[in-house]
N, C-alpha and C positions, 0 to 999 in steps of 0.2 A: 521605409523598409522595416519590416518588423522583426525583431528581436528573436533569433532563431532559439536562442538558451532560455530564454522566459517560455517559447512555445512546449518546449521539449520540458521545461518544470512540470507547467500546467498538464501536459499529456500524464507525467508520472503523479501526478497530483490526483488526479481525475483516474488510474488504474487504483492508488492505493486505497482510495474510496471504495469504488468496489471489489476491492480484495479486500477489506475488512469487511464489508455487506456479507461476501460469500463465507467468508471464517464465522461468521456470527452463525448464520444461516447450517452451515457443517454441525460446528458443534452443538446445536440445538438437535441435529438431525442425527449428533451421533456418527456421525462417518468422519472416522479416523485416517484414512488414506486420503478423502478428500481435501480434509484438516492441513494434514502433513504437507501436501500438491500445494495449495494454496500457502501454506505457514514460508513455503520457498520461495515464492513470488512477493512475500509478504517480504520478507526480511531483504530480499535485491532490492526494490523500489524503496523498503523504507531506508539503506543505504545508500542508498541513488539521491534521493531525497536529501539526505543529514548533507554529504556533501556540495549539494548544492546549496546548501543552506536554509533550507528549507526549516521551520523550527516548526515541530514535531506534537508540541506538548499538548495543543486544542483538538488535532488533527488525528490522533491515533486513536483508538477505541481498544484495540486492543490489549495495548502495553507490555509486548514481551519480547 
């Protein structure tokens, strides 16, 4: 049976990836509201993440 809480890491694992692709992508682009939309998405999964234990420090591109 597989590990429901390992699946649901991976899931938040695999959005925070491309929420940081999209942040990069934003602010090259310039779009501040975009920035902002995703910076909130950003910051729930990367708190999502730290409590699950997730360690952070390879994994974030963005750092803030």
């Amino acid at each position: 049976m597989p590990n429901k809480n390992l699946e649901i890491t991976q899931k938040a694992m695999e959005d925070f990836k491309k929420i940081q692709e999209y942040m990069i992508l934003a602010k090259e682009e310039n779009s501040t509201k975009t920035y902002a939309k995703l910076k909130d998405e950003y910051i729930y999964l990367k708190s999502f993440l730290t409590i699950a234990g997730v360690n952070l420090t390879e994994l974030d591109k963005i750092k803030e």
